[in-house]
TIFI-719585 format. One line per field, with one value per residue: x, y, z of N, C-alpha, C in turn; residue number from 1; residue in one letter. Coordinates in steps of 0.1 Angstrom, whole numbers. Example, Ala and Ser with C-alpha at 12.3 -4.5 7.8 and 13.67 -1.06 7.14 Angstrom:
# TIFI-719585
neast <- c(132, 128)
nnorth <- c(-57, -22)
nup <- c(78, 71)
caeast <- c(123, 137)
canorth <- c(-45, -11)
caup <- c(78, 71)
ceast <- c(132, 129)
cnorth <- c(-33, 0)
cup <- c(78, 79)
num <- c(1, 2)
residuo <- c(A, S)
This chain:
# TIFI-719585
neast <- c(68, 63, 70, 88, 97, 120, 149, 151, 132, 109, 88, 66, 39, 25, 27, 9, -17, -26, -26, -43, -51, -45, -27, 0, 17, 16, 44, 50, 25, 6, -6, -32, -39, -74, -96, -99, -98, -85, -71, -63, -39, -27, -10, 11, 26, 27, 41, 59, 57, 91, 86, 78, 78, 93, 97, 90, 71, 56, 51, 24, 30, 12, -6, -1, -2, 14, 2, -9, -28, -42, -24, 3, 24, 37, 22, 34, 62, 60, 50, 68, 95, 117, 130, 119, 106, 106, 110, 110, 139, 145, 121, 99, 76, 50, 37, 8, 1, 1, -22, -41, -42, -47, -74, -85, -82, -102, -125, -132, -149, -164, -145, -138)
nnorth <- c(-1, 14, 13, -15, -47, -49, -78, -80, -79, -91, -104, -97, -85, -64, -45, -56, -57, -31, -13, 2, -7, -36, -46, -59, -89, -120, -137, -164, -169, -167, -145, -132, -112, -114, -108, -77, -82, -90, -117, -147, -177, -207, -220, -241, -242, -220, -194, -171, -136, -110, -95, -113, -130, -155, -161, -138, -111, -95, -67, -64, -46, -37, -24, -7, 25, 39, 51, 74, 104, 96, 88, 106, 96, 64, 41, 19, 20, 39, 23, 1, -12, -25, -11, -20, -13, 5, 30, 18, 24, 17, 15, 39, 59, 84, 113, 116, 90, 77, 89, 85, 51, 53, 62, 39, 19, 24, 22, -6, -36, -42, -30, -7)
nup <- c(-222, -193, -166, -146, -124, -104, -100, -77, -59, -36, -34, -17, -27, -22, -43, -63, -50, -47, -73, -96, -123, -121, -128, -125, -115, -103, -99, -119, -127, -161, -183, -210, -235, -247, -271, -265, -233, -202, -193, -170, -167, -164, -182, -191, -215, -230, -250, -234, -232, -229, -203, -187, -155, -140, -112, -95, -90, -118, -142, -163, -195, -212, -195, -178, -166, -151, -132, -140, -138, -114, -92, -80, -83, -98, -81, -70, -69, -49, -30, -25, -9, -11, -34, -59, -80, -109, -136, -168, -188, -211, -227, -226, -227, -238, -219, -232, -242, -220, -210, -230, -227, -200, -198, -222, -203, -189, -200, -204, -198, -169, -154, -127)
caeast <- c(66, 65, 71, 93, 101, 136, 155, 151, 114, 111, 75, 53, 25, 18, 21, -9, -30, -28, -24, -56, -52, -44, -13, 11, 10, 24, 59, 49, 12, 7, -16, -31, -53, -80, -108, -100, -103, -75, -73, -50, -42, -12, -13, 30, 30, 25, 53, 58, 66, 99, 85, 72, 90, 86, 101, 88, 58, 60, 38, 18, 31, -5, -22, 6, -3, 24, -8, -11, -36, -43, -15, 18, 39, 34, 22, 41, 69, 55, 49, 80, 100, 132, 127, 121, 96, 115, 109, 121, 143, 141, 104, 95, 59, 49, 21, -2, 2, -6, -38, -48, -42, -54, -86, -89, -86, -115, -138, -132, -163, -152, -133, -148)
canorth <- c(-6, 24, 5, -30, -50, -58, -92, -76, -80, -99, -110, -94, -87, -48, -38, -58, -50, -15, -17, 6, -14, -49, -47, -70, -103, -128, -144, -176, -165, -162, -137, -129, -104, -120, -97, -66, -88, -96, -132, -151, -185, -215, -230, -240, -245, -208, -181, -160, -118, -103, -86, -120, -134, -172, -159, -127, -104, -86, -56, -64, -29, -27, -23, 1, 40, 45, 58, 90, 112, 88, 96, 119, 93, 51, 35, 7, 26, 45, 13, -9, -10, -24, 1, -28, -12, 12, 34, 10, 33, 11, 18, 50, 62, 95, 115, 117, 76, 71, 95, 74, 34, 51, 64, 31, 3, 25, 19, -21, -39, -49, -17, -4)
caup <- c(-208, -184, -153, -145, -114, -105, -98, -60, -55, -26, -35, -5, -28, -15, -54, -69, -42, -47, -86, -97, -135, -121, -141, -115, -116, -92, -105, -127, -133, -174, -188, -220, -237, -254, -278, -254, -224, -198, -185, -162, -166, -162, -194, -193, -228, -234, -253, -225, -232, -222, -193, -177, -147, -130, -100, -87, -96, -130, -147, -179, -198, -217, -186, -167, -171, -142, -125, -142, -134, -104, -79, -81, -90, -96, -68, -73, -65, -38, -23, -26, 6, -17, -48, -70, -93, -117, -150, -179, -197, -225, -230, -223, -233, -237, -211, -240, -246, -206, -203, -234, -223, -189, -209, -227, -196, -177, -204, -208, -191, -153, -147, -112)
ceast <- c(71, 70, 75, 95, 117, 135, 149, 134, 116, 96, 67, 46, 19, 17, 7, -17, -31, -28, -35, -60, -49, -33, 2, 4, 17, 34, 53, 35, 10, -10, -17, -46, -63, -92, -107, -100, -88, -81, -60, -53, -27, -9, 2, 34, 27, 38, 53, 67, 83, 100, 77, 83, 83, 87, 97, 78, 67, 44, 36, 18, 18, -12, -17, 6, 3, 15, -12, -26, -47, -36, -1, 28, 32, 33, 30, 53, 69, 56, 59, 90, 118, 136, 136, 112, 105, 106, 118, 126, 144, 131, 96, 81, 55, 33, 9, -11, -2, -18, -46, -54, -51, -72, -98, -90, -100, -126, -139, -147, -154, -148, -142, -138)
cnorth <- c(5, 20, -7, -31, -58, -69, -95, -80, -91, -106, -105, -92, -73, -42, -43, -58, -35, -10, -10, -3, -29, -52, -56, -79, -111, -138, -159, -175, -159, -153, -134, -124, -110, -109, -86, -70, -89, -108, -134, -165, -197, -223, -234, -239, -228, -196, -169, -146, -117, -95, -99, -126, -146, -170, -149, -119, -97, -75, -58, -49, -28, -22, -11, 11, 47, 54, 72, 95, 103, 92, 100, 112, 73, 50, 20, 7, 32, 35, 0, -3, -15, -20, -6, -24, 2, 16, 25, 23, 33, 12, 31, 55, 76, 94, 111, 101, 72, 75, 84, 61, 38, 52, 46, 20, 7, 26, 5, -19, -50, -41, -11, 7)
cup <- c(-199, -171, -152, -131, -116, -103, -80, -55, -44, -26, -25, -11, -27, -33, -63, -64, -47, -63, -91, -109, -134, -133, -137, -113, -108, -102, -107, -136, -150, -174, -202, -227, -244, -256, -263, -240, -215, -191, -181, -160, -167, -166, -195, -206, -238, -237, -242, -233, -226, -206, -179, -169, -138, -116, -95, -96, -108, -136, -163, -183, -204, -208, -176, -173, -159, -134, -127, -143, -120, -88, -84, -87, -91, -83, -63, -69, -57, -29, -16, -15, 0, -33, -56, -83, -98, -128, -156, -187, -209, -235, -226, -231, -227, -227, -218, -240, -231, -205, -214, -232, -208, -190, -216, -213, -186, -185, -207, -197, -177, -148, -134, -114)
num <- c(1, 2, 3, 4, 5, 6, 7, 8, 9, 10, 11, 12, 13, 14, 15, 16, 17, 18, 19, 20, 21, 22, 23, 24, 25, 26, 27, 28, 29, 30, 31, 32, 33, 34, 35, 36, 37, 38, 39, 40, 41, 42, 43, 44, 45, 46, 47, 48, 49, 50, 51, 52, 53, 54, 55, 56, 57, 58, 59, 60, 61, 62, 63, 64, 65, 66, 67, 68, 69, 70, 71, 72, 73, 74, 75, 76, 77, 78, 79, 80, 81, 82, 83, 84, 85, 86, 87, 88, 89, 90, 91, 92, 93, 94, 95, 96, 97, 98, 99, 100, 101, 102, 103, 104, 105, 106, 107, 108, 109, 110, 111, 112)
residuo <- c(X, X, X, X, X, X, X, X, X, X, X, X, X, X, X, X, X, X, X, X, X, X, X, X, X, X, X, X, X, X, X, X, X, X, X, X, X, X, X, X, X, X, X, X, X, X, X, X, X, X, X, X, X, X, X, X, X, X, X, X, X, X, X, X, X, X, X, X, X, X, X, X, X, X, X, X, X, X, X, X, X, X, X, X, X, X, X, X, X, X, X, X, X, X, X, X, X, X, X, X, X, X, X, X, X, X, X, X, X, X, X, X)
């Protein structure tokens, strides 16, 4: 997971707009990959990830390539006005491992 949102998020919203991978999700909103596919849906009865949050937006790590070869640095971080989006240090993912996932989500079907 190359990218997480803190406790601090204050919910405005400015990181999933700008999100080139649609990888932030709005705090309660479940997701889940299905045959290559992402969906989003609010089934309650669903195992939520580690990285999901009921309260404030969160970043689906399959889908976060921390914007590399995109812009200079995450936008997500760029954008946060109370520098709630962070490198997880716990998860760390090599350049190689971002140009790939960033490689693979621009050939799914959908990707503009």
């Amino acid at each position: 997971m190359p990218m997480m949102i803190l406790d601090n998020c204050t919910n405005c919203g400015i990181c999933e707009i700008l999100c080139p991978y649609s990888a932030i999700y709005a705090g309660g909103v479940n997701w889940r990959k299905i045959h290559n596919r992402y969906f989003m849906y609010c089934d309650e009865s669903l195992v939520h990830d580690d990285f999901w949050s009921r309260v404030h937006y969160y970043i689906v790590p399959d889908k976060c390539t921390e914007c590399i070869g995109k812009y200079p640095e995450p936008i997500c971080k760029t954008a946060c006005t109370k520098d709630g989006c962070v490198q997880d240090a716990d998860h760390l993912e090599t350049e190689e491992h971002l140009y790939a996932k960033k490689q693979y989500l621009e050939t799914m079907p959908g990707y503009i």
